[in-house]
N, C-alpha and C positions, 0 to 999 in steps of 0.2 A: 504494500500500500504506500502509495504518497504521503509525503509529511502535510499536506494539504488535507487529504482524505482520513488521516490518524487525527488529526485535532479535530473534524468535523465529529467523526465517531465520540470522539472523547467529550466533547460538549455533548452531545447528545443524552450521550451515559448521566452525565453530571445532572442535566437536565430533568430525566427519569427518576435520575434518585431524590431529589431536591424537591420535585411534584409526589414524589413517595414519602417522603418525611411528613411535608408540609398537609396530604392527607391522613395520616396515621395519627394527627396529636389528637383527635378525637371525633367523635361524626360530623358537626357541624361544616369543620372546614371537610372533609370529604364531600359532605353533599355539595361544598360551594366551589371544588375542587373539580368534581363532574359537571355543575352544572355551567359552569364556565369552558369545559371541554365541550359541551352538548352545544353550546350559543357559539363557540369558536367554529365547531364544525358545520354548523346549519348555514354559519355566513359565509363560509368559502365554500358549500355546494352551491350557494343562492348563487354566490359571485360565478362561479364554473359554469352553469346552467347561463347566466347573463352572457357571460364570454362565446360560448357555445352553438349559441341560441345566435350570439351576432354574426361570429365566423359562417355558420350556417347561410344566415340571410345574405352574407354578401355572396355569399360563392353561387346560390342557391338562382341568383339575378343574374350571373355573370354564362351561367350555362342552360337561361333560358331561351327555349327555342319559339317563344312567341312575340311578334313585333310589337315595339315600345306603343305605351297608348300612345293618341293622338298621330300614330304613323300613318292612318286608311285617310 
């Protein structure tokens, strides 16, 4: 591995354990430890689906085979 690719790993790790402590000191912050992961993740599919959804429309205009309005 790269020494690039080793620090990434290794924050990572650090990252993992640091969200593992910080949920373990007792349920509270667990629940608020997921529910912060659940609202993290809902907003980058929301974002992905936006992205996705745009790539789509453009390409989707670009290899249509019917003439632009107002062309008859």
């Amino acid at each position: 591995m790269s020494n690039g690719t080793f620090w990434l790993v290794s924050e990572l790790q650090t990252a993992v354990e640091s969200f593992g402590t910080a949920a373990s000191v007792d349920p509270i912050s667990a629940a608020l430890v997921a529910i912060g992961g659940l609202i993290t993740a809902g907003a980058s599919l929301a974002f992905g689906a936006l992205v996705l959804g745009s790539i789509l429309d453009a390409l989707g205009d670009s290899f249509s085979q019917s003439p632009p309005p107002g062309a008859n």
